[in-house]
C-alpha positions in Angstrom: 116.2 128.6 84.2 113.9 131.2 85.6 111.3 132.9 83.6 111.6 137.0 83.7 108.4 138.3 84.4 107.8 141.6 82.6 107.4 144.4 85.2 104.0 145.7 84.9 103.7 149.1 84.6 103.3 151.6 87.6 101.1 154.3 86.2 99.4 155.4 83.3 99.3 158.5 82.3 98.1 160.8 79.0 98.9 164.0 77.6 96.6 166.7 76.1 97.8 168.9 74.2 96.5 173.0 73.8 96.7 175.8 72.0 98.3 178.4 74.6 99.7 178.0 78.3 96.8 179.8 79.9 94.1 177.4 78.5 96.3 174.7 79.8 96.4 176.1 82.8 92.7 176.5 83.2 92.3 172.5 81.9 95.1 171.3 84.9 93.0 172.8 87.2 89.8 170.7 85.6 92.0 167.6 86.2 92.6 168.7 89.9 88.8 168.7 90.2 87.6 165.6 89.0 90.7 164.4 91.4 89.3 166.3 94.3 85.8 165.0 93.4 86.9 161.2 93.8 89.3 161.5 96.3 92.5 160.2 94.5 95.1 162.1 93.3 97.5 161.8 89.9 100.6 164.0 89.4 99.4 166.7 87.1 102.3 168.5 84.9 101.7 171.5 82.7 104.7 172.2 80.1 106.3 174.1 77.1 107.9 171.3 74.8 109.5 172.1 72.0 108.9 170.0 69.0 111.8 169.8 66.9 110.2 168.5 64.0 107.5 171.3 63.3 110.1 173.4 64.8 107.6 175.3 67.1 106.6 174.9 71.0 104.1 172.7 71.9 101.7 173.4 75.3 101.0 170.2 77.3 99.2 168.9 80.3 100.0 165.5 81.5 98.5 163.5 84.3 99.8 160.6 85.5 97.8 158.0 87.6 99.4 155.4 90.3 98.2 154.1 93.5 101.2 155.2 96.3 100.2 152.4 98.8 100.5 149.8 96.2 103.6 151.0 94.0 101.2 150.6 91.5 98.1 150.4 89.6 94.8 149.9 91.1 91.1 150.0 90.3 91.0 153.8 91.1 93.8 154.9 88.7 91.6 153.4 85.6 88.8 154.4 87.2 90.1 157.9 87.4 91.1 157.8 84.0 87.7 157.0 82.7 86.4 159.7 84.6 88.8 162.7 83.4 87.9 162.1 80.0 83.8 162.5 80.8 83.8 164.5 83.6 86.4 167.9 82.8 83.8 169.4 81.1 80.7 168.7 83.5 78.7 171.9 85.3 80.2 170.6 89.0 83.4 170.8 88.1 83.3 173.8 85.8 81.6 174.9 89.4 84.4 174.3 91.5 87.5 176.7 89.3 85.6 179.5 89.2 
């Protein structure tokens, strides 16, 4: 018979999470410059989750990192990912959400 291939996945993403909605916010917009600043885009989500098991709300940011053109991954999603976790907390993007 045939052999079923597992699908591989089409994005990565990760989640960071804060202490209140408005330092989220401030980090999203971080993300969106290190996007800006190597021209390729994730999906950026910023959230109130409630954990049920501490029983309190949880702030999150997510981005999520895929390549439209190939319904995929590509060199510039891990790339990107690489870069988020160096580059948020450089001067030039610090610089640009002022």
């Amino acid at each position: 018979g045939d052999i079923k291939q597992p699908h591989p996945p089409i994005s990565i993403s990760k989640e960071y999470h804060h202490t209140d909605y408005i330092t989220a916010s401030k980090f999203t917009s971080k993300l969106a410059a290190v996007c800006q600043m190597n021209n390729h885009y994730g999906t950026i989500t910023l959230e109130k989750r409630l954990n049920k098991r501490d029983k309190a709300w949880d702030v999150i940011s997510t981005v999520r990192l895929h390549t439209v053109t190939l319904g995929g991954l590509s060199y510039h999603d891990f790339h990107l990912a690489m870069l988020i976790d160096t580059e948020v907390d450089r001067v030039e993007v610090k610089n640009l959400v002022k």
